[in-house]
N, C-alpha and C positions, 0 to 999 in steps of 0.2 A: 398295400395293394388296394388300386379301388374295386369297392365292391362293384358288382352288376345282379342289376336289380330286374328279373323279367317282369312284366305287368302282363293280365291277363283280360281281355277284355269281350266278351263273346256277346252283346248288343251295342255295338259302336253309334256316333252319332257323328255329327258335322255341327256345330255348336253355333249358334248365332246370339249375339250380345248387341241389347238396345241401350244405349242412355238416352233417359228424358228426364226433365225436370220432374215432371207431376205426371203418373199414370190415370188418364180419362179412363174407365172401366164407358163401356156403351155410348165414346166419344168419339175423336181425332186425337191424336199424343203423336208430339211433333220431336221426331228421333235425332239428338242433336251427335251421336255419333255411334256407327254402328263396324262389330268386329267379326268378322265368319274363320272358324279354325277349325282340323279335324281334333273329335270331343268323343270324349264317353271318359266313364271313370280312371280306369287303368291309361288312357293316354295322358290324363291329366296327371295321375301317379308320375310317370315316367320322364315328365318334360320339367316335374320338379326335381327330380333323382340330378336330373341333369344339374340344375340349379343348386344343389348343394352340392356337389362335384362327384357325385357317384355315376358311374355307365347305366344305362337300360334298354331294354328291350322289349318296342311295343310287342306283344301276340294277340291276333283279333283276326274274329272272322269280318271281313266287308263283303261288295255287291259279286254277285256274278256279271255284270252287265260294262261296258264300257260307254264313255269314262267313267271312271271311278275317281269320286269327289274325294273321298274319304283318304286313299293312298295318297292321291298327288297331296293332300292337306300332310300327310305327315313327311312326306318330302319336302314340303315350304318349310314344316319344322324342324326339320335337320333329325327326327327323331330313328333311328332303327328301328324295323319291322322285320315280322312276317305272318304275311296273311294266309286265313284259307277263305278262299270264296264261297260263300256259304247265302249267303243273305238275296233273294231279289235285288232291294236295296237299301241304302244306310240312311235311317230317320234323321229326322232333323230336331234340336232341341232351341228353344228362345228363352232367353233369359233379357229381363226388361229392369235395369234396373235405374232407380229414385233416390234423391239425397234423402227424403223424407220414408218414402214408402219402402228401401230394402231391395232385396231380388225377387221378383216373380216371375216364378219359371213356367216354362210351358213344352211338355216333353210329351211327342209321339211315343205310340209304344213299339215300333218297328215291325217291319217285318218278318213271316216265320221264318225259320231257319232249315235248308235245305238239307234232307237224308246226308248223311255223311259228316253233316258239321262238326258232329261231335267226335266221332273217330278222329277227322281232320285234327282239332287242333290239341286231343290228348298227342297224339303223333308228334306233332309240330311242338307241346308243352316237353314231352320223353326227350327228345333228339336237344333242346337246350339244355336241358339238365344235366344230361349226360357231357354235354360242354361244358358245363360250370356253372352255378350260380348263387349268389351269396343269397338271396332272397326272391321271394314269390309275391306276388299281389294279385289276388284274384276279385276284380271289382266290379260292382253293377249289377245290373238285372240281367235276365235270358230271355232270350229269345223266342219266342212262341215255337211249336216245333220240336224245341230241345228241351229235356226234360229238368224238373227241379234241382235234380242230382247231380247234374255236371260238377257246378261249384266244388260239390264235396269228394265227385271223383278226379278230378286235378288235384285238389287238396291234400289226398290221401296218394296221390302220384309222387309229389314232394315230399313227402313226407316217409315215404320207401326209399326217396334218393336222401334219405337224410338233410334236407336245405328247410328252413323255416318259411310258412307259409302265411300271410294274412288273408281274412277271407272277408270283406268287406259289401257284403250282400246283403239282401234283407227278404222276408216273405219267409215262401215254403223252402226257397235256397240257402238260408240261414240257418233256419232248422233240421235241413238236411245237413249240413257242413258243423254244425253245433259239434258234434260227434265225430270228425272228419281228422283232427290232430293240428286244425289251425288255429292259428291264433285269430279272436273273434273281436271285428271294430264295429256295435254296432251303433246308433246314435239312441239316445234315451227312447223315442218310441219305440225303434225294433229291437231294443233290450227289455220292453218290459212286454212287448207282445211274444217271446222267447217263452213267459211266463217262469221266469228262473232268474234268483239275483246271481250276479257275476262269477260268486262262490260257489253257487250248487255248478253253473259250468263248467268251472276249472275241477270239480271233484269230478265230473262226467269225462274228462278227456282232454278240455280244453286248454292248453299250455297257457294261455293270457286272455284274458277279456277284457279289452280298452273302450270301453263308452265313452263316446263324443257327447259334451251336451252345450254344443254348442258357444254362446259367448260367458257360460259358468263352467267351461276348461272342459277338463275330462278327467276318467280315474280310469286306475288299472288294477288289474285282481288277478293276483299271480297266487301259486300253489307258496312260495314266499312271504306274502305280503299283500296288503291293500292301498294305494294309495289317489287322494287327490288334489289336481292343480286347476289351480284359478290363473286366468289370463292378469299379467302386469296392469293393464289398462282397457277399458270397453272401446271396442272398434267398431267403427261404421263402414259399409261400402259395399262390394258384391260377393254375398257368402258364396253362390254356387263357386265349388270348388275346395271348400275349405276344409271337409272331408278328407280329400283325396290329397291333399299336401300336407293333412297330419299321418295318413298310411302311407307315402315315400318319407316321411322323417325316421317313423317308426321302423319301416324295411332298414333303412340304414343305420339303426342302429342291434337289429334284428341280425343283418348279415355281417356284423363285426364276432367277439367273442363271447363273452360272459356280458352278457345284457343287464345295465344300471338302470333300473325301472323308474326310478325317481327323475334320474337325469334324461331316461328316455320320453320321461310323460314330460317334461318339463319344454322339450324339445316339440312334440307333437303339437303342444298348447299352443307353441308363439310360432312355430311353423304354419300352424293352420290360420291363427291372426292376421300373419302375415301375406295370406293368400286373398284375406278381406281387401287389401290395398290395394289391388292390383285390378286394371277392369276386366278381367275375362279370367276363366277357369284356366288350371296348367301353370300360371306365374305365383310368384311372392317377392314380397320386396325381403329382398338379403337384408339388406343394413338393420330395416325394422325386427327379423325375427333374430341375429344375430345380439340387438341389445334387447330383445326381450327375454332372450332364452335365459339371461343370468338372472332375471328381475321375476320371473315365473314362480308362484307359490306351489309348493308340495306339501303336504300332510299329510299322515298315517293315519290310516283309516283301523 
């Protein structure tokens, strides 16, 4: 059965991708091609779910206002939705990337979220649930507005419906959701600003704690076990995204059965590699993460 995978996503963006050769800081930088798709964490989740053959289901608040950039973008992507209108309207994020220089990103912080947002999309989070779902992904930042807590009260929503939850947030939302029953992605700095190594989490509540660290893999720290994996080979290209294509790997091996932590981090590593290839947030090249997955170092920590 394939799994279906909701993503959660409660500060949405409209995502815009520059290539240029060489970034002038205080110049002209002559944009040799540029990409606009609807973006924020959890749709990028979702449009790789798709991509390794699982179902998903964007849930995001967008604009009260019409048109809405943001909708019609996840209808261009063929992705499934449902929104609550919550937001004035949906920021916009730039990512500029260089063969030389990497991605530099450049992200509005959007704006507040109107009374009701939150009711709205626990509602809208209950009523999927209650239709099925193998896994959860709740990704990103919040929305001014809405309080730190959310993260952790969806979190702890799934977690009543018995479905596994990842909570892929960082700030005071992390540390709210720390304690929440999900499983915790965060990347090296907002694992060490948590102020707690991955073990004291997992004694605190936390069913897994997967740290990303970027192009030195990631580990996981389960109530089981510790372990870490180094990427097959060093990848160049556009990281934004690379995050969010190792937590739809993870969800999907999260909504199967008895979860292989070794085979699952293994999967996360070249999953997320594999999102470096690709120019814009939401893709991976298949071919690449499929021969990296077997090539993926793991070690017991």
């Amino acid at each position: 059965m394939t799994p279906r995978i909701v993503t959660v996503t409660l500060n949405p963006a409209v995502d815009v991708t520059y290539r240029a050769d060489v970034l002038h800081l205080g110049g002209t930088t002559r944009v040799s091609d540029v990409r606009s798709r609807a973006g924020g964490k959890g749709v990028n989740v979702a449009a790789v779910v798709r991509q390794l053959g699982g179902e998903s289901l964007v849930l995001a608040l967008t604009t009260t206002r019409a048109p809405d950039e943001f909708r019609e973008g996840l209808d261009r992507l063929g992705l499934a939705h449902r929104l609550v209108p919550a937001l004035p309207a949906v920021r916009r994020t730039v990512a500029v990337v260089t063969p030389a220089g990497g991605t530099t990103m450049l992200q509005e912080a959007g704006s507040p979220a109107a009374t009701g947002g939150e009711a709205g999309i626990l509602d809208v989070l209950r009523a999927e649930l209650a239709a099925g779902a193998g896994a959860v992904v709740i990704s990103g930042s919040v929305p001014a507005g809405m309080g730190a807590d959310v993260p952790a009260k969806l979190a702890r929503l799934c977690v009543r419906h018995d479905v596994p939850v990842i909570a892929d947030v960082s700030g005071a939302a992390l540390r709210e959701a720390a304690r929440s029953g999900a499983v915790l992605m965060p990347n090296e700095d907002e694992l060490t600003e948590l102020a707690g190594p991955g073990l004291d989490l997992v004694a605190a509540g936390a069913p897994a704690v997967v740290a990303t660290l970027g192009p030195g893999g990631a580990t996981a720290v389960t109530a089981r076990g510790a372990w870490r994996a180094r990427p097959a080979e060093v990848v160049t290209g556009n990281s934004a995204g690379a995050g969010d294509a190792g937590a739809a790997a993870l969800a999907m091996h999260l909504a199967g059965s008895e979860v292989d932590w070794p085979v699952a981090l293994a999967d996360v590593v070249a999953t997320s590699a594999a999102a470096v290839l690709r120019p814009v947030a939401g893709e991976i090249d298949v071919a690449a993460r499929d021969r990296w997955i077997r090539a993926v170092k793991v070690e017991e920590m």
